[in-house]
N, C-alpha and C positions, 0 to 999 in steps of 0.2 A: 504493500500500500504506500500509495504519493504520502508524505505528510509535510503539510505547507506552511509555509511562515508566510503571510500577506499582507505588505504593507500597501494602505490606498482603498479599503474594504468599500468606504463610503462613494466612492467613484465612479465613473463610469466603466472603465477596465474592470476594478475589484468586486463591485456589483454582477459583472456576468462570469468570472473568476468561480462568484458563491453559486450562483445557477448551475453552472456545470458540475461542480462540486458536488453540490444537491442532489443531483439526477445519477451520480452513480457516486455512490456512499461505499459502494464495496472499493474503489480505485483508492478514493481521496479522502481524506480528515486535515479538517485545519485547528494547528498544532496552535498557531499563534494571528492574530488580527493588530489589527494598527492603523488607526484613521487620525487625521488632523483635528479632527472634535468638533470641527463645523457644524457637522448636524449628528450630532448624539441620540437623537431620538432612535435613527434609524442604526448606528454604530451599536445601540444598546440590544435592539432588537436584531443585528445581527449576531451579537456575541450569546442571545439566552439560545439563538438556536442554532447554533454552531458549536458551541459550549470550548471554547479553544482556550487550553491553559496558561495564556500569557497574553497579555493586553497592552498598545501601545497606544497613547495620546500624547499630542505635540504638545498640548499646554501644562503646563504644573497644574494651574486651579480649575484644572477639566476632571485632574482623577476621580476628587472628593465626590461630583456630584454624579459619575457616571458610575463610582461605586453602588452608591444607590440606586442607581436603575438597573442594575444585572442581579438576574436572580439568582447565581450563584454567588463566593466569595472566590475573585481572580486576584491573581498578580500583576496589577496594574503598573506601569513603568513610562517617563514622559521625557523630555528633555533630547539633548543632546547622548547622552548613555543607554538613554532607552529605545530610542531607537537601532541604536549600537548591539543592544541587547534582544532585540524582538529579530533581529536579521541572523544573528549567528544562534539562536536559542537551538539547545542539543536537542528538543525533543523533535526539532523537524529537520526532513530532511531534504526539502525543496524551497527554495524561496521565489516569492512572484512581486518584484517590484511595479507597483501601478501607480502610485506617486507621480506629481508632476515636478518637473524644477529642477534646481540645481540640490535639494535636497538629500533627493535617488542618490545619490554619488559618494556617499561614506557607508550606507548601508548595503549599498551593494559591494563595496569593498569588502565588507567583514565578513557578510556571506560568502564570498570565494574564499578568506580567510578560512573561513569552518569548513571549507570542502560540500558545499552544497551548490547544485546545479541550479539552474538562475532560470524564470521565465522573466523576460525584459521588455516592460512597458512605457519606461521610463529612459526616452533615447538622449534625454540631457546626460544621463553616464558615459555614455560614449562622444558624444559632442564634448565634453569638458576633458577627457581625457582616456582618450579611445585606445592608442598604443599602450597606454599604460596596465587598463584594465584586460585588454586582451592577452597581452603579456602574462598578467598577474592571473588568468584563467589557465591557461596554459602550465603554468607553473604547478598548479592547486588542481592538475585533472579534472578542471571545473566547465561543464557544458552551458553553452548561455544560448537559448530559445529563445528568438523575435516575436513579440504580441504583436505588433505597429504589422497591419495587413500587408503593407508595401513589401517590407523585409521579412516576413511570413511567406510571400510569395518569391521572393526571391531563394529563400531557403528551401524551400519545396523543389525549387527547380534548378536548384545545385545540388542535389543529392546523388553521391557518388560521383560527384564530376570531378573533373582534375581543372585549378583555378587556369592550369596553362592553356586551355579549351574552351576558355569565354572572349568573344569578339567584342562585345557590350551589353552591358542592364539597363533595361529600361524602367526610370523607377516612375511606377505614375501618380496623378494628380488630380481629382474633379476639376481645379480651379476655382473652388468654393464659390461663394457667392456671386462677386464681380467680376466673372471670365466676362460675361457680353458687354460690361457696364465702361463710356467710354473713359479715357485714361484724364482730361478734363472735371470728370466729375466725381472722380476721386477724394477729394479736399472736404464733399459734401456728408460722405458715410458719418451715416447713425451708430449708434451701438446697437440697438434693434435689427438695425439692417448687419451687421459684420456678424450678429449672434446666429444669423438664419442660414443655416450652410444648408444648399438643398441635398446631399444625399445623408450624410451623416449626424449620429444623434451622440455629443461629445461635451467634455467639460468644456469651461467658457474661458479657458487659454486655449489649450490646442481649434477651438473651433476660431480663435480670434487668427492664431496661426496659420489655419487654416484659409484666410480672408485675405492676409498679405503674403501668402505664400513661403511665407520663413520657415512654416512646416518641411516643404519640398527642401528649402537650404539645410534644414539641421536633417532632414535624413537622410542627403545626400552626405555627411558626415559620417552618420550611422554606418550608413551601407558601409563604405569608406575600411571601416575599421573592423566590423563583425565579418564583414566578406574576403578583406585581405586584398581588393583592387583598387588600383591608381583608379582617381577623380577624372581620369580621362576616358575610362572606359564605362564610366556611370553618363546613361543620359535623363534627363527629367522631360517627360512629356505629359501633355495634358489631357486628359482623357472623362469628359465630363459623364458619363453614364457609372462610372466609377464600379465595373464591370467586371473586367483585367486589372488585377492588383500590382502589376508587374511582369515584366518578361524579362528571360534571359536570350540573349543570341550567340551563338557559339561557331567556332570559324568553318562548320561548314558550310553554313548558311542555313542550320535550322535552329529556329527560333521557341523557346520554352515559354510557355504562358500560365501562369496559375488564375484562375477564374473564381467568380462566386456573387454574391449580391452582398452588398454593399453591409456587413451587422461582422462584429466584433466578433463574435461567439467560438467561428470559423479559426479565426489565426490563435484566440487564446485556446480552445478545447486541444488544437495540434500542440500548441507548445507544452501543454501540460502532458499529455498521453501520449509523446514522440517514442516510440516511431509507430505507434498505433492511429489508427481514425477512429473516432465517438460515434457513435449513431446520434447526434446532437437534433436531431430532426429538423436540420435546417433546410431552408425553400432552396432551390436548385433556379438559376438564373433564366426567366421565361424567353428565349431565344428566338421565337416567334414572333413574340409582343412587342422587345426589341425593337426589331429588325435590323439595325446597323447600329456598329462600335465606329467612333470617333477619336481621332490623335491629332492636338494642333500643337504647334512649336510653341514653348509659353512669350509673352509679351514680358520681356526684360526692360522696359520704359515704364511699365503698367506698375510690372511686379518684382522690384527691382534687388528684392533678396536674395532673390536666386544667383543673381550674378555676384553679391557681395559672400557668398556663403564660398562657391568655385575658388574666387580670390584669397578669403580668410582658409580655406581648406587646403589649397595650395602652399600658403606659409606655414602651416600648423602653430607649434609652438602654445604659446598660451593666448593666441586672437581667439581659435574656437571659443574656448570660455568665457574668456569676453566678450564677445557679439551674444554667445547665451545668454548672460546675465544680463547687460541691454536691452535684448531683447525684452526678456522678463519684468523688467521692470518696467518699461515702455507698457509694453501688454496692459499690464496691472492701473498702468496711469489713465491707458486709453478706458478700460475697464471700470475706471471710478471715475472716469468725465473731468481730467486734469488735463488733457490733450489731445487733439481731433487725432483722428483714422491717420491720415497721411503724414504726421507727425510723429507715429509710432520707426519709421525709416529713420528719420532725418536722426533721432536719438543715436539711434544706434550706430547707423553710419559715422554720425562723429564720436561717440565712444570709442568705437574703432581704432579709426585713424587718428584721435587721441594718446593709441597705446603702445607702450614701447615693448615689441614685441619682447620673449622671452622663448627661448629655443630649448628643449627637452627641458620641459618644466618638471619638477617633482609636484607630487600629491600636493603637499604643503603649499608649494609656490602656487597651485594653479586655482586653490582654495584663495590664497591672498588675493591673487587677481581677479576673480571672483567679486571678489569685497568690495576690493578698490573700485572694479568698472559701475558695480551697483552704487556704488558712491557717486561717480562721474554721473552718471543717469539720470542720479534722482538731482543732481545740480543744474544741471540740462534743461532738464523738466521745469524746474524753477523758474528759469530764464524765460521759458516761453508759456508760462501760466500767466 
């Protein structure tokens, strides 16, 4: 039997994480839970029915009151340690990071630490410090499984391949909300309007991600790192029926495609049961109803992340981490109505080119820059409040 340590329970990954879970009880048991405590109602009601021996909340003064809402007596743990602790806890032997942020990236450390194979929902780990972690898996005969559908499908369609036999990955893209919307009317986006991705139903950063396309740059990083290919052989295309999660093309000239409709379920149920398939009773893509799949080249004037992610991905070092945490905090301002839509780039772009870069950064280092860029940000941010 799986037995999982899950941090991100409350969320949209860790919510279907417990469904699959659910559905077959003889696979899985979850050993340890962990939500940021935002909404306790439903974190409490996941823990009386999952009954998992170890509890994580990010705030100190969240434990006291979530104490009392669990019907059992757990060992509740918060902080910077407890998180430390709910990742390497002995009694599991799988972890499923679903966390958003730059958060994912100590916990996931200490899980490969404990020699526990990793499902990976949380791609700021490898954005902030990809060679490192991949390293340190390798090291710890640690296997690390892609939730993120993209790299799901592209795992699917590496299987048993030799990396010298891939020509290019196509990683794809809906285009979120404003593929048709023209590149003028940009400046106008709502936050209603950037919340509404029409295929996807996601937390309110990756879906905002999803709106300027920083998504497609951070996991063009992803890829980058869990796959072991040069940035030159990854292409990003846009694919609005969001249909084809990815394809592989390989120097014969045949081309791998992993397919499905558009629901989470698919890539986390594989990463959990590798190398098995679920009967997860999911719909099968109406190929009829369809009728045609779509692939346009993305607009780099529109959606101009993408070209800044190729550039920072090219220098490595400690930029990736930087433009993350940029990122992030940009997100969060546009998200609390400190800064319009098309102000969420301009942040970041000059954090960026603000930063001096730093070439094979350790842990430590890449955690300070980290800090510091989140500092530049929110000073940024100031400026044009």
């Amino acid at each position: 039997m799986k037995k999982i340590s899950l941090l991100g329970s409350t969320g949209s990954i860790g919510k279907n994480v417990l469904k699959i879970v659910e559905k077959f009880p003889k696979r899985f048991s979850i050993k340890a839970l962990g939500a940021a405590g935002n909404n306790l109602d439903l974190f409490a009601k996941q823990i009386n029915k999952f009954n998992p021996d170890m509890i994580f909340v990010a705030n100190e003064d969240k434990k006291t009151k979530l104490s009392q809402m669990v019907s059992k007596k757990k060992e509740i743990v918060s902080g910077n340690d407890g998180i430390k602790q709910i990742a390497s806890f002995s009694e599991a032997n799988f972890f499923v990071s679903a966390i958003v942020g730059a958060a994912g990236l100590i916990p996931t450390i200490k899980a490969i630490e404990s020699k526990k194979d990793i499902a990976l929902a949380n791609k700021e780990t490898l954005v902030m410090a990809g060679e490192l972690i991949m390293k340190l898996a390798k090291e710890n005969g640690v296997k690390i499984f892609p939730i993120d559908s993209e790299h799901s499908a592209i795992f699917q369609c590496l299987e048993n391949i030799n990396r010298d036999k891939i020509k290019e990955i196509f990683l794809t893209g809906s285009g979120g909300p404003f593929l048709n919307k023209d590149t003028c009317e940009m400046k106008k986006i709502t936050l209603k309007e950037a919340l509404n991705h029409p295929n996807w139903s996601m937390g309110k950063k990756i879906t905002i991600d999803s709106a300027t396309l920083m998504n497609k740059g951070l996991e063009l990083i992803e890829a980058k790192h869990l796959f072991n290919i040069s940035e030159k052989k990854i292409k990003i295309i846009i694919h609005p029926e969001s249909i084809v999660h990815s394809m592989v093309a390989y120097k014969d000239g045949s081309v791998m495609a992993q397919l499905g409709v558009p629901d989470m379920k698919t890539a986390i149920s594989y990463a959990l049961s590798y190398p098995e398939r679920l009967d997860i009773k999911q719909k099968i893509p109406d190929f009829i109803k369809i009728a045609s799949l779509n692939f346009y080249e993305p607009n780099l004037k529109k959606f101009p992340s993408i070209k800044l992610a190729y550039s920072v991905l090219k220098e490595g070092g400690s930029l990736p981490a930087v433009m993350n945490a940029a990122n992030e905090v940009a997100v969060y301002a546009f998200l609390n109505k400190k800064i319009a839509f098309d102000e969420i780039f301009k942040v970041i772009k000059k954090v960026v080119a603000n930063h001096k870069n730093k070439k094979n950064p350790s842990i430590e280092e890449i955690i300070s820059e980290d800090r510091q860029a989140r500092q530049n940000a929110e000073n940024i941010i100031k400026k044009l409040a």
